[in-house]
Structures are given as C-alpha cells and as structure tokens.
C-alpha positions in Angstrom: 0.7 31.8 1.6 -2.0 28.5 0.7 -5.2 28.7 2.4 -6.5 25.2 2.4 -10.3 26.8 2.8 -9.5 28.0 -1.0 -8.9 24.7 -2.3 -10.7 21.8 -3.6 -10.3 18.6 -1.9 -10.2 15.6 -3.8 -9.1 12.8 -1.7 -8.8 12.1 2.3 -6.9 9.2 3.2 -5.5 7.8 6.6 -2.6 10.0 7.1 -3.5 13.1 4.5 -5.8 14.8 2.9 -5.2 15.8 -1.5 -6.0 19.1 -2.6 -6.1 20.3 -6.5 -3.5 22.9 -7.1 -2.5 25.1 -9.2 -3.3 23.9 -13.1 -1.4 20.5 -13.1 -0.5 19.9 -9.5 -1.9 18.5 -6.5 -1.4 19.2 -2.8 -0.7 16.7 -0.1 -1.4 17.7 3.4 -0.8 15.5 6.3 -3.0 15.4 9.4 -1.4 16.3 12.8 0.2 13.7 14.6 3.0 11.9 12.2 6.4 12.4 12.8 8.0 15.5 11.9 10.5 14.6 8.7 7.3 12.0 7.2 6.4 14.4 4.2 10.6 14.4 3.6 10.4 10.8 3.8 8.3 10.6 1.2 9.6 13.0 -0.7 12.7 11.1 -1.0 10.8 7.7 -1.8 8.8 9.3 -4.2 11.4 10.7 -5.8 13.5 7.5 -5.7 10.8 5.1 -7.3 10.6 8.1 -9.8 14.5 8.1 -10.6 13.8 4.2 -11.4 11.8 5.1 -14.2 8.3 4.0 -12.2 5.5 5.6 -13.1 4.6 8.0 -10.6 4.2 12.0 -9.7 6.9 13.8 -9.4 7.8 15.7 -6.1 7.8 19.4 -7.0 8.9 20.7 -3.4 7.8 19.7 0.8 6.6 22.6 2.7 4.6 23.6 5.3 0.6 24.6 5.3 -1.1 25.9 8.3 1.3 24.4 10.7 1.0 21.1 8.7 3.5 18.6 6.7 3.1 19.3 2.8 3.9 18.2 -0.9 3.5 19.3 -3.5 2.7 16.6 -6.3 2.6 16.2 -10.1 -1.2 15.9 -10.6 -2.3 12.6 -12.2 -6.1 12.6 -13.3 -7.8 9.7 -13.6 -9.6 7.3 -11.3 -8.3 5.3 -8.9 -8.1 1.1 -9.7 -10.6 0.7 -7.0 -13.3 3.0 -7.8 -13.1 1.9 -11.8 -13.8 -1.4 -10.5 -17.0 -0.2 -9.0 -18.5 0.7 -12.3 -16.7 -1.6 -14.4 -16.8 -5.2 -12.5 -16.3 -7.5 -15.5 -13.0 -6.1 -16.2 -11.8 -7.4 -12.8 -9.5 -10.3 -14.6 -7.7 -7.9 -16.5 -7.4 -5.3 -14.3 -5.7 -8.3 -11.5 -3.5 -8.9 -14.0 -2.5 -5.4 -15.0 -2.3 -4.7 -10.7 -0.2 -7.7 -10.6 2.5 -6.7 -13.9 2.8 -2.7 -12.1 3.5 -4.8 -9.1 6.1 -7.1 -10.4 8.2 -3.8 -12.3 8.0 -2.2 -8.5 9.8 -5.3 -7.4 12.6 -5.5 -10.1 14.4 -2.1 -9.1 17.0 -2.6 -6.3 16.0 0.0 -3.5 19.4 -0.1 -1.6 19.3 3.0 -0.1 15.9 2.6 1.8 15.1 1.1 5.6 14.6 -2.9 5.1 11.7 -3.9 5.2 12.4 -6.6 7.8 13.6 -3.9 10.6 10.2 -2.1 9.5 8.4 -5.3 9.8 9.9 -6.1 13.3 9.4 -2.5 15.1 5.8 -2.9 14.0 5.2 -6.0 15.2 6.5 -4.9 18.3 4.5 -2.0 18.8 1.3 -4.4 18.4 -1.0 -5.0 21.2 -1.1 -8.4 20.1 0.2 -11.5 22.5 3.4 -11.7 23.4 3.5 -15.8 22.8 2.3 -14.8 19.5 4.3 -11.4 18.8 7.4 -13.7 19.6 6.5 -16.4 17.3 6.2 -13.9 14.8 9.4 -12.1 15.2 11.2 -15.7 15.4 9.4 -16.4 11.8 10.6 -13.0 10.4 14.3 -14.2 11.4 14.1 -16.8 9.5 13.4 -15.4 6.2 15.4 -14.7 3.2 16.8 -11.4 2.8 16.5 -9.2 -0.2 17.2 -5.5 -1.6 14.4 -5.1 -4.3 12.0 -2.5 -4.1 9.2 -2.9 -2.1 5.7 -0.3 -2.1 4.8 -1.6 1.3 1.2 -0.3 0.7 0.4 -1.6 -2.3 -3.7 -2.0 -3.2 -6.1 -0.8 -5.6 -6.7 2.9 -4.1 -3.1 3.5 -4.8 -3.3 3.1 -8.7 -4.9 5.8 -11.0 -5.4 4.8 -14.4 -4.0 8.2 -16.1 -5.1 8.7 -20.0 -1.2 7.9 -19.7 -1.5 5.1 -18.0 -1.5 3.3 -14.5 0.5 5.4 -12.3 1.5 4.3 -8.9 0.8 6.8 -5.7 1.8 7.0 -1.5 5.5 5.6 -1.4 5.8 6.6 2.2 6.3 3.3 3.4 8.1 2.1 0.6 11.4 -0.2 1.8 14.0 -2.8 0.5 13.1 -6.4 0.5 11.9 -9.6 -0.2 9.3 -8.7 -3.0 6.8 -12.1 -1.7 6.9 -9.5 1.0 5.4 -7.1 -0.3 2.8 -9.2 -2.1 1.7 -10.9 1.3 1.0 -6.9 2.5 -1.1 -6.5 -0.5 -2.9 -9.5 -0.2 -3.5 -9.2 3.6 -4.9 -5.6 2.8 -7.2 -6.6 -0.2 -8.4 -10.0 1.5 -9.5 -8.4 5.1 -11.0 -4.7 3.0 -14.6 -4.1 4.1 -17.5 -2.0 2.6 -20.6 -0.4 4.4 -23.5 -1.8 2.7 -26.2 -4.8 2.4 -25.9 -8.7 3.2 -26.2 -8.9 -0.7 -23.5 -5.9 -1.4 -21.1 -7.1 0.8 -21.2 -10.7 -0.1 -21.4 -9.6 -4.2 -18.0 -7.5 -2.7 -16.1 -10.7 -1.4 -16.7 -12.6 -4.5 -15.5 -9.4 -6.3 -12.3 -9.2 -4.0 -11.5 -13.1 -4.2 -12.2 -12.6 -8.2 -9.2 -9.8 -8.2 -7.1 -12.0 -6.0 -6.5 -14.7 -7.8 -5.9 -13.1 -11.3 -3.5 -10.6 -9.1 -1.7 -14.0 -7.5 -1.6 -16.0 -10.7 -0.7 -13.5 -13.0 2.0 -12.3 -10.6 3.5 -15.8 -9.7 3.7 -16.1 -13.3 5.6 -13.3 -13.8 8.3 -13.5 -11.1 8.2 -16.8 -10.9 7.0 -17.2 -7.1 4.4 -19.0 -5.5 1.7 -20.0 -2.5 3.3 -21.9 -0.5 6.0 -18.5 -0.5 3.2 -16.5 0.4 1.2 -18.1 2.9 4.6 -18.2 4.6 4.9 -14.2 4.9 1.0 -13.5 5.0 0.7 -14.3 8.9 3.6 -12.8 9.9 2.4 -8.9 8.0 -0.7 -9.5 9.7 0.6 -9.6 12.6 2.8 -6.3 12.0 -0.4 -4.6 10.8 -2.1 -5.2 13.9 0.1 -1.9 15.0 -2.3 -0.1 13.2 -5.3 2.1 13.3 -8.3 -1.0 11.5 -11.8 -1.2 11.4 -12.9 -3.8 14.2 -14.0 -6.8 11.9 -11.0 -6.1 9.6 -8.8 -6.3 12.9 -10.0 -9.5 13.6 -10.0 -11.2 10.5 -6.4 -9.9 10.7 -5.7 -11.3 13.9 -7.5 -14.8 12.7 -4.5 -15.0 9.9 -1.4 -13.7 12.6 -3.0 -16.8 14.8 -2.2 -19.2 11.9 1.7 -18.9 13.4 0.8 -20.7 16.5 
C-alpha cells in the first residue's frame, strides 16, 4: 500500500499533486473533487500521444492512493520550460521557437479517436458565468469555424515542457482533444498572455516584456512552420477566452480574460 506521507513531493498543480517514485517513476495524485474516470482519461491520452511517437512519459498503470485518482508515470527529470527561463532569460528566442516546433509535431498526428475539441469548447463556454449576450455570441462564433481532426494538447504552456537530458518532453494530456490546431495555439496564447507573477512594479513589468518576448518568437516561428497566421488566431483567441472563463483564475487574470472574450461583441 503507498503512503503519500513517505514520499517526496515535487510538483502541485491545479488538479494534482507529483510525487517521486520508485527509482525512475513518478506518482500523480489527483485532488478530490474531479470526476471519477479523469486519471483513465488521461491515461488513455497519454498513452495515445505516446503511441504517435510524441515525446512523453509513459503510463505504467491508474490506481487508487488513499481514496484518491492515481498514475503512475515514467519519470522525466529535468526542469520545466518555465522555470529554465527564470534563470536563463536571454535564451527566450530560442526557447519560443523550440515551444513553438514541439507544438507544431503535436498538431500533425490525427487524434480521431478523442472528444472534439469544439463539443469541449462549447460545454465550457456554457458552464461560464459569463453574459449570456456574450456566451451566445461566442457559441455562434464557434459554429462557424472550420472543423479539424489533428491533435490538439488543449493545455499547452511552458510549465508543461521539461527539458530532459533527452530532450523536451511534453506532460498533462488530460485535456487533450481533436481539432483545429490554430485552436489550440489561441489556448496557449490566451494562457501565456493573461499569466501573472507575485512580485514588484519592476518584476512584473520586466515579466510582461519577458512573456511578449516568448510570444512572438512562439507565433512566428509556429506560423512559419504550419503555415498559419494572425488574422487565424485573433479569430479563435476570444472565443477560448471565453470558454476559460469556466474556470478556477486568479482575479486580474480573469479579467484580462474577460477583456479579450468582450472583443466578440
């Protein structure tokens, strides 16, 4: 039987906590409160992007710990994209650019066997205390999009790369889907652009230079690649904000969120 009290922790996110395990694994342990097949759900994501030749851990077994959803992981060490960033911020070009390339191989696997990311987008959008002139503008707007069946992360950002002596391996496909891969780029962005730190005036304006620095060599490098654009983007970005209102945020990332959703009226 695990006893979480004898492990080390070494990350605590939104929806689970990471423990070291074992010599080479990891274990993920999600807090109360999330539906009752979510650590099978990713499980089976995982394990798809895996089957696609991604790199990412591979799912050793799901289980319970102290009444609690489990995995157990392949363990990856390494830091994670955002904290090597921290200490090493003139390598934020090429680091954008290497996000953006991990990105792009994501989005060339087909991913027909997962929920579309549309009927995602839609039930969250739904589920957001947001306006219902504006929650209806924004469901119209998703109707109107292109559809697609290409792999898409659907939490893709810098805290879910570790840069592996191996190298960059991609973590957290739980709410991985198949879509339109601009998509899943407007998710990103919307997540990067409305991040906030604790800190100074100074700190947190040095971080929003920092963030629009990684931004654009992400975005360029990325249109380049798969061939795509702006004007694509800014198309999608309102209506993800507007689903991510659903969830738990910070307040001023909230309303810098809502601020972007309001650009559909």
């Amino acid at each position: 039987m695990i006893n979480l009290s004898t492990l080390s922790r070494i990350a605590t996110g939104n929806t689970a906590e990471v423990f070291a395990f074992e010599d080479s694994k990891v274990l993920k342990v999600y807090f109360p409160g999330y539906p009752e097949d979510e650590a099978e759900n990713e499980a089976a994501k995982a394990l798809f992007a895996y089957q696609q030749g991604l790199p990412t851990p591979k799912v050793i077994d799901v289980l319970e710990v102290e009444s609690r959803q489990a995995l157990i992981l392949e363990r990856c060490l390494g830091p994670s994209l955002d904290s090597y960033l921290l200490k090493h911020p003139n390598d934020i070009v090429p680091m954008g650019e290497l996000f953006a390339g991990l990105h792009a191989d994501v989005h060339r696997c087909q991913a027909q066997p997962l929920d579309t990311t549309s009927q995602r987008l839609a039930l969250k959008i739904q589920r957001s205390n947001i306006a219902e002139p504006l929650k209806l503008k924004a469901i119209n707007q998703l109707n109107l999009q292109a559809l697609d069946s290409r792999l898409c992360h659907g939490d893709f950002h810098p805290a879910n790369v570790l840069l592996s002596s191996n190298g960059p391996v991609i973590i957290d496909w739980v709410d991985a889907t198949q879509g339109l891969p601009i998509s899943d780029v407007a998710r990103t962005v919307l997540l990067i652009s409305t991040s906030q730190i604790a800190g100074s005036h100074a700190e947190q304006q040095a971080y929003q230079l920092k963030k629009q620095q990684f931004l654009a060599a992400y975005q360029q490098h990325y249109h380049q690649l798969c061939s795509t654009n702006n004007h694509q983007l800014s198309t999608w970005t309102p209506i993800v904000a507007a689903g991510r209102l659903s969830e738990k945020l910070p307040v001023a990332s909230a309303a810098q969120t809502l601020e972007i959703a309001q650009q559909l009226v």
